[in-house]
N, C-alpha and C positions, 0 to 999 in steps of 0.2 A: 570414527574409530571403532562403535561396535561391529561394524561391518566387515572393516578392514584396516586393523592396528596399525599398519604403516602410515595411514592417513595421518597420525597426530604429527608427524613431519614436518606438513604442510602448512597448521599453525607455528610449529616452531619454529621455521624457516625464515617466513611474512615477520614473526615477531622480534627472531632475531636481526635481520634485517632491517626495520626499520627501530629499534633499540639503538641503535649504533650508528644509523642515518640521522636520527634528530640530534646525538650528541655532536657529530660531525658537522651538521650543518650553522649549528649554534656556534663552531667555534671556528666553521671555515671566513673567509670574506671571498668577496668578489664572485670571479665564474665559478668556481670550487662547491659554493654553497648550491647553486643550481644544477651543477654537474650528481652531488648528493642525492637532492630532492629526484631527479630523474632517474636514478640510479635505483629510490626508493618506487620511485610508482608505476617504472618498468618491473620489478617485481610485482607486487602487489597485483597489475595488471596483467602480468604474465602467466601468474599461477588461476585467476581467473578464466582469462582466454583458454587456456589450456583444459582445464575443466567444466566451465560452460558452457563455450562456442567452438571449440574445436572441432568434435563431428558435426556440429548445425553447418560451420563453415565451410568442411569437406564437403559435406552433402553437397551443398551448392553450386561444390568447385567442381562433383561431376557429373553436378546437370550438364554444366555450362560447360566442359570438356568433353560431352557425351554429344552437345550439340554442334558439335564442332569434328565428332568421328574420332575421338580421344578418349583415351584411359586416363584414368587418374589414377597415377604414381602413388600418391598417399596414402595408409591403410586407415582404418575407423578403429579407435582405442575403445577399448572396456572398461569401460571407468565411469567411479559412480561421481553424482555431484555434492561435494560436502555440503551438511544441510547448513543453512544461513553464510553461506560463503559471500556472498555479494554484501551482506550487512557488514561482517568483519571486514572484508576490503576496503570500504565505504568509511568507514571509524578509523582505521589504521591510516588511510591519506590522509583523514580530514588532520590529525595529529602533523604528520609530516610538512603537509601544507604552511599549517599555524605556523609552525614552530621556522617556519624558513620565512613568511610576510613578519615575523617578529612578535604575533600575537601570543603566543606560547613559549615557555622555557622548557628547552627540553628535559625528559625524566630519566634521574641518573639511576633511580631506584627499581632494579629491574622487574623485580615481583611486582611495584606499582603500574608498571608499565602493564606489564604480561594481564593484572587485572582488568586493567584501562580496557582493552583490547578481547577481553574475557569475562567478563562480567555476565554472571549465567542470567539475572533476568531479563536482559535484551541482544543476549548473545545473538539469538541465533535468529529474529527479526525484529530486531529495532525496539524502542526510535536508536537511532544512527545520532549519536553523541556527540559532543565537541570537546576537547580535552581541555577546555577551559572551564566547562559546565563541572566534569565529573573528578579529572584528576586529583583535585584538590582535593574532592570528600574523602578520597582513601589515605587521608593524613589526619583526617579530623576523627574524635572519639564522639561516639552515639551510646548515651544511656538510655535506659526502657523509659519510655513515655508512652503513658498507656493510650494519650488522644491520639497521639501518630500512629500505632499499632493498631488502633481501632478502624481507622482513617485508611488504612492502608489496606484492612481485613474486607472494608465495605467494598476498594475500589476492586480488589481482585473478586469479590462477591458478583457483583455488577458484571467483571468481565467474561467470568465463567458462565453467566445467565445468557449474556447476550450469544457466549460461544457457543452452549451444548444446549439450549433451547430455543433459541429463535436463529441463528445459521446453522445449525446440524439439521433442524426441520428441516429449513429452507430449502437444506440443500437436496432432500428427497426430492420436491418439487421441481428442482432445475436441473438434477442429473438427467432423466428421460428424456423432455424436449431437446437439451441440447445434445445430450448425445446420439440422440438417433431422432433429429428435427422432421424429418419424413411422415413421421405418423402420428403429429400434430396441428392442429389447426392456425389459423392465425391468430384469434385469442389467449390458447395456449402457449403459442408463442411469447407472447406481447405481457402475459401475466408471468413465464417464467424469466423474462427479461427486467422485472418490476423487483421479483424474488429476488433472480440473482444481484440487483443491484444492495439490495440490504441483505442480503449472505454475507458477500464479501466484508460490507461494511462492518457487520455484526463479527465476524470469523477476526477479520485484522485489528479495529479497535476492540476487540474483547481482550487480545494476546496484549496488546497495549496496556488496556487499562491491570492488568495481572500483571506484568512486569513491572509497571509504574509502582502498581500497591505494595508486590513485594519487597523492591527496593525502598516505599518509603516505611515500612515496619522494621527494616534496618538502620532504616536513617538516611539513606541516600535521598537525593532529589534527582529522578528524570525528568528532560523536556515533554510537555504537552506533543500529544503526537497526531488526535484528530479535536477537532471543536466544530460538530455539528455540522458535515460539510453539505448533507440533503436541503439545508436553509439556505445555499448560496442564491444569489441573483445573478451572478453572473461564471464562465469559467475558470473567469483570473480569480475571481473571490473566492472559487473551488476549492484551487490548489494552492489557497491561504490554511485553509481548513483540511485540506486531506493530506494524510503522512507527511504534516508538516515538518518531519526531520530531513525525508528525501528531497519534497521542493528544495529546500532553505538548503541543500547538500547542494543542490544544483548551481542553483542560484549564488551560492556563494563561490566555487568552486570550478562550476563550465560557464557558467552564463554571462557573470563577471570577466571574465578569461578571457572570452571570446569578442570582450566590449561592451556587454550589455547592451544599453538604449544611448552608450555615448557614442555611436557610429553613424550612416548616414542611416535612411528610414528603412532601405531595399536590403542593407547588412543589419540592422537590427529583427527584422523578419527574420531572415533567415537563420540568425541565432537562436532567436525563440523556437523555430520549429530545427533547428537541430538538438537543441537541448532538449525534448520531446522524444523525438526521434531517438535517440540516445537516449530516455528514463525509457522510450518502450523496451529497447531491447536489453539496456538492465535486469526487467523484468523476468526476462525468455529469451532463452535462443528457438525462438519459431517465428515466423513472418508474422503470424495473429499480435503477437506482441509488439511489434514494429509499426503494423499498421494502427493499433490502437493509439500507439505513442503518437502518429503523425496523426492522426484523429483530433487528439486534441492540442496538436500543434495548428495544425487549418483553424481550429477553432476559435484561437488568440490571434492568430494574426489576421482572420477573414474580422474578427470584432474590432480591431484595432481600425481597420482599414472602410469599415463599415460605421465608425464610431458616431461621425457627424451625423448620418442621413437616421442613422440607430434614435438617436438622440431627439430628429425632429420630429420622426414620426411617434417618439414618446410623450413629447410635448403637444401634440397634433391631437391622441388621440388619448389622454391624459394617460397610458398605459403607465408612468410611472409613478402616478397615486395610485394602485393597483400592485402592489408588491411579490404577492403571490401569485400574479403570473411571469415574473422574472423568475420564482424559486421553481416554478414548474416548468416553465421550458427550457432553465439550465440543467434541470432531475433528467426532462428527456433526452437533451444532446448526452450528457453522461452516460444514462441508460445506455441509450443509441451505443456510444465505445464499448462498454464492459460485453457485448457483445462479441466483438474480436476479441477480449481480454480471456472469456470463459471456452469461446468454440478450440474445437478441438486442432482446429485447420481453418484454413483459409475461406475451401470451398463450402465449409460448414457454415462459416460467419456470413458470407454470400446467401446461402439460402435464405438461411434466417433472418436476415433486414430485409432480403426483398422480400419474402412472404410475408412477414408483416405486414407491410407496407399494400401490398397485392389481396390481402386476405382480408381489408379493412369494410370494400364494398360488398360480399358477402356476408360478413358478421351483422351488419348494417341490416343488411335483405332479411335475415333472419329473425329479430330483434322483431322488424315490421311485421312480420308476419306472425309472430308469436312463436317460433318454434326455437327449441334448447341449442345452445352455441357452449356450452361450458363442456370442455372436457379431461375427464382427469389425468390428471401431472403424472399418476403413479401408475404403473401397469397392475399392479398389484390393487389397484381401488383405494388405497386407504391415505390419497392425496385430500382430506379436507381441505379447502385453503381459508375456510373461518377463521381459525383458531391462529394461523400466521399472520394474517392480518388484523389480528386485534392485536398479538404481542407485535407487530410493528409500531401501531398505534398508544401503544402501552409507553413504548421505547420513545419516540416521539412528542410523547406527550411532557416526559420526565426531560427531553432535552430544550423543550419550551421551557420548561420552569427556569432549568440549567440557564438559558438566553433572558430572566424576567429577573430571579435571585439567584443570590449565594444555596444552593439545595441544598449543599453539605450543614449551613448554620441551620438552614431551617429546619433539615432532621434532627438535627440538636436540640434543637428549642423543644422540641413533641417530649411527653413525658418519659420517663425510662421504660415503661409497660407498654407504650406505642412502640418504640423500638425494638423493642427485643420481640415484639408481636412482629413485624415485619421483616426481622434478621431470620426467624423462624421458618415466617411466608418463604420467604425468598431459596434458603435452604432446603426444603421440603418440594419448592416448584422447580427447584433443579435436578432432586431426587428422583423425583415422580414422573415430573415432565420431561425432564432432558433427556436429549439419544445420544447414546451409547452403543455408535457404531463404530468407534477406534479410528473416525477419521481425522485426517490432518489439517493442523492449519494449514491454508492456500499459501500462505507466503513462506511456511518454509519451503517451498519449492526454489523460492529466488535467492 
């Protein structure tokens, strides 16, 4: 809307619309209540499509009309993409949905509703709500509790740290190689593809953690949205852990829908990698996005199908008393996607796996011989990558505790002078050290 005041429309449209769909649907029976519910997420979907896929979708229509010695009829609109529109869409179904399987009563309170759907600390990227989690708190009265306010001051502390000093670094380091991969090594490569993977993490669960905190210094409770996902062993156990409001959106939503795992083996495949398929392009209207998605659709269903012989050779070669090396070669397949996920294009993400991969026996050669392989991320020189990877390792270190104790009690337990010595640290290494280049979170983009 500050761009283009007419936009606020387009929330009021989505909101009116499904306002008046959940009370409908509550009170219809039979096909009536389905005829609703469709009624609702052909909107919802529509104002989507039209805004994010629209010109991706033309484009396409005139390759493929161009290969064929055809114009395409349809023009390319100018149109911006409302920021967090895919979150709000996402929250608005899940509503609709509930409220038609019987799990939700609809809200006859418009302004609760309009907040449901509006909520400024995960408006605009998550976590993606359930209206069974949230509706109810905008009923409930919240007086000052100073442990909650405290509580809530630490988490957006934390998020902001990870956001403007360890991803705003990062992202110095990963803008160059991926943007212009040509005039980097294979190491280079291989170390910005290390970065970008705790960028993102660091950029999305920092917005996370700041949303969470803010809303609970009000009093609200949002869902957990990441828990340590670099510790998985496996990529199901992944996407237990990362933006656990989207999986569990899926999961609840397409993947159930489609049958889940109560179909035969060959259709249960195939839902898991269309429900993939479908998070990638959620993400992006660009192929990089699609391909990522089906990335890690192969990768559940090639481990499903590899499970047994997976299994013997773990017992074989005792690889699964050895734990950390399942958390490491599920970090690399990961890695390996986010690579599509960051490249610009297709043929960018292409380069860059294969050089990697191409560039491993010369780094090797060089190593032997003594001579320098490292080179820097920045054009400018001033790519240290020390200092990145110790506050990785910093981060890390504190999510091991998080995996051992309660962190939160045991901050509590340290004296009041250790505390405020460290609320201090923390304030001051965001001052000092964070960058303040005015960029964006990554996922308002989606």
């Amino acid at each position: 809307m500050a761009f283009v005041p007419i936009y606020i429309l387009i929330l009021g449209f989505t909101i009116v619309i499904d306002y008046f769909a959940g009370i409908y649907i509550e009170n219809a029976k039979g096909k009536r209540r389905k005829l609703y519910l469709i009624f609702s997420l052909v909107a919802n979907i529509g104002v989507l499509a039209i805004f994010k896929y629209y010109n991706f979708l033309n484009h396409n229509f005139s390759f493929l009309m161009h290969g064929f010695g055809l114009t395409n009829p349809f023009p390319y609109l100018a149109i911006l993409l409302p920021i967090g529109l895919s979150f709000h869409t996402f929250q608005a179904m899940s509503y609709t949905i509930e409220v038609y399987r019987g799990n939700q009563k609809a809200e006859r309170h418009f302004g609760i509703y309009s907040l449901y759907v509006m909520f400024y600390p995960q408006l605009v990227a998550g976590p993606i709500e359930r209206p069974q989690n949230l509706l109810h708190q905008f009923r409930e009265n919240f007086n000052f509790d100073y442990d909650r306010v405290t509580s809530g001051l630490r988490l957006m502390a934390w998020g902001l740290f990870k956001k403007v000093v360890i991803a705003d670094r990062l992202a110095r380091l990963t803008d160059g190689p991926f943007n212009d991969p040509h005039h980097y090594n294979s190491l280079s490569l291989i170390l910005a593809t290390i970065f970008f993977s705790f960028q993102i993490f660091c950029d999305f669960s920092g917005y996370s953690d700041m949303a969470i905190g803010s809303a609970r210094i009000m009093g609200y409770k949002l869902m957990t949205n990441f828990d340590k996902p670099y510790y998985s062993k496996s990529i199901h156990e992944f996407w237990k852990r990362w933006h656990i409001s989207l999986s569990t959106w899926f999961k609840d939503y397409l993947y159930i829908s489609l049958g889940g795992n109560r179909v035969t083996i060959p259709r249960w495949y195939l839902n898991l990698f269309i429900v993939f398929l479908v998070s990638g392009l959620w993400h992006g209207a660009n192929w990089t996005f699609i391909i990522w998605g089906s990335i890690h659709g192969f990768y559940l269903v090639f481990a499903l199908i590899t499970a047994k012989y997976r299994d013997y050779l773990n017992k074989l070669f005792y690889i699964n008393k050895f734990q950390f090396i399942s958390v490491i070669s599920t970090f690399i397949l990961v890695a390996f996607a986010w690579i599509f996920f960051r490249a610009n294009n297709v043929s960018t993400a292409i380069y860059i796996s294969t050089h990697i991969i191409k560039g491993i026996p010369e780094i090797i050669s060089k190593v032997l011989h003594h001579q320098s392989v490292y080179q820097p991320l920045e054009s400018s020189g001033r790519g240290n990558i020390i200092l990145p990877f110790l506050l990785i390792i910093l981060m890390e270190s504190v999510h091991y505790i998080q995996g051992t104790k309660n962190i939160s009690d045991l901050f509590l337990s340290f004296p009041a002078l250790v505390r405020w010595i460290v609320y201090y640290g923390v304030v001051l290494t965001i001052i000092f050290m964070g960058v303040f280049e005015n960029r964006q979170f990554i996922y308002f983009q989606f």
